[in-house]
N, C-alpha and C positions, 0 to 999 in steps of 0.2 A: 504494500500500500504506500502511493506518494504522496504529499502533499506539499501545497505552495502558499507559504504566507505572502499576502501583496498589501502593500500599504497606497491605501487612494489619499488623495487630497481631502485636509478640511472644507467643506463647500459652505460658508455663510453666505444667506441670502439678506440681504435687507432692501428696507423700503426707502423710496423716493421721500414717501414721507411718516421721518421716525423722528419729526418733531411732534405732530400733530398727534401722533399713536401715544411719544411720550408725555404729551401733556394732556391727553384726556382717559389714557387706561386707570385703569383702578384694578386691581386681580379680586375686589371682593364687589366688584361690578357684575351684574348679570349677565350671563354666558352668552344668550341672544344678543345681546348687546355691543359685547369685544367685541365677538364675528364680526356684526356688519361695522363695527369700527375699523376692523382690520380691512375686512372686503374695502373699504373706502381709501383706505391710507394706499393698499397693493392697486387700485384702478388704474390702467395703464391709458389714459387719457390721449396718448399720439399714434396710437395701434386702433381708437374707436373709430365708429364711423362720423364721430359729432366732433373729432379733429379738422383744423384746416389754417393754413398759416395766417390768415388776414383776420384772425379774433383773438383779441389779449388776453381774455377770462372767459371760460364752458363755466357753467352750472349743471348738476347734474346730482337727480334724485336718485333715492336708494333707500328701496320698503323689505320691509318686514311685516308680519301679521302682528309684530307687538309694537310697531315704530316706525320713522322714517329716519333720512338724515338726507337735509339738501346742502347740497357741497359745492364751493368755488372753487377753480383751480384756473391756475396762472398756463399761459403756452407750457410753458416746461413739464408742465403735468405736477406740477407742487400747490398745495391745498393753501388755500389764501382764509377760509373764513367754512365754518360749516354752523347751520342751526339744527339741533337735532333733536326730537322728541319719541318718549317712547312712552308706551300705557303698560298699568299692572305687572313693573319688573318686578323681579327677587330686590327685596333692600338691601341692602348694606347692613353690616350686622352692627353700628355703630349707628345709625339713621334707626333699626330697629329697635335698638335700646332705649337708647333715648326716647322712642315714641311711646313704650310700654313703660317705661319708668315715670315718666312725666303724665302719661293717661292711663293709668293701670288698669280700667274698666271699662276702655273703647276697646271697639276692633277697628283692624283697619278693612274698609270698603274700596276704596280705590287708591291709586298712587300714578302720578307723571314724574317721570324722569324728563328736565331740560339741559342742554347742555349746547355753550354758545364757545366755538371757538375763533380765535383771530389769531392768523398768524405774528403780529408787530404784538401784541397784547404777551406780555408775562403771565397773567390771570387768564383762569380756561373758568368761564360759569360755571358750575354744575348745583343744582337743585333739584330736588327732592318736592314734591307739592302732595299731599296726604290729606285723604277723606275720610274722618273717624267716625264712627257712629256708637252711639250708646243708649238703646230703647229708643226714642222717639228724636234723640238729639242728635244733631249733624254738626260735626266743626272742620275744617279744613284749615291745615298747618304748611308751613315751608321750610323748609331746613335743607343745611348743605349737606354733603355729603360725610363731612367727619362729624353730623349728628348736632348741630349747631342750630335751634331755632331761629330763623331769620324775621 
């Protein structure tokens, strides 16, 4: 019996855009979520059919059944600005705490995830918007994502 060790190349892949990925992941973000984060950041915008050299910025949507995200992107195919909403994610276990500490005897009914990026902006939005209900009461809360009443 022969065999033959062969060593391949490391192969990293990265994104055109692994600013935009760096500043709006979170790993305790909802799974549907990263995806189409990611799908967004990997778009190869000069291979689409909505490329063409005489336009400065494409816009271009991108759904899910829990959300959308409409995205700017510059010729170069680099993300200039996205707005992005999503309905009834997984919270954050830090947004969930703090909701159940603070309302110990609601539930939560609904929730939106907003999230505003700008590429020149340091600061990525990210909010949390929460429907609680308790018997016949209804209150709606906003908090960031590290669990911060706003």
């Amino acid at each position: 019996m022969y065999s033959q060790i062969t060593q391949l190349p490391e192969v990293v892949i990265t994104a055109v855009n692994y600013k935009y990925l760096n500043a709006v992941e979170n790993e305790d973000t909802d799974l549907s979520v990263q995806m189409l984060q990611e799908h967004v950041a990997m778009y190869d915008l000069k291979n689409s059919d909505l490329y063409g050299d005489e336009y400065d910025t494409y816009t271009v949507s991108f759904y899910i059944p829990d959300g959308k995200i409409l995205a700017a992107y510059d010729k170069n195919g680099e993300i200039i600005r996205t707005i992005e909403r999503f309905q009834n994610v997984k919270l954050p276990k830090d947004v969930r705490n703090a909701v159940y500490k603070r309302f110990p005897n609601w539930s939560l009914e609904k929730d939106v995830y907003l999230v505003n990026y700008h590429k020149n902006n340091e600061k990525v939005s990210k909010q949390y918007k929460v429907k609680l209900k308790n018997g016949k009461k209804v209150m709606r809360v906003k908090l960031a994502e590290d669990g911060n009443f706003l």
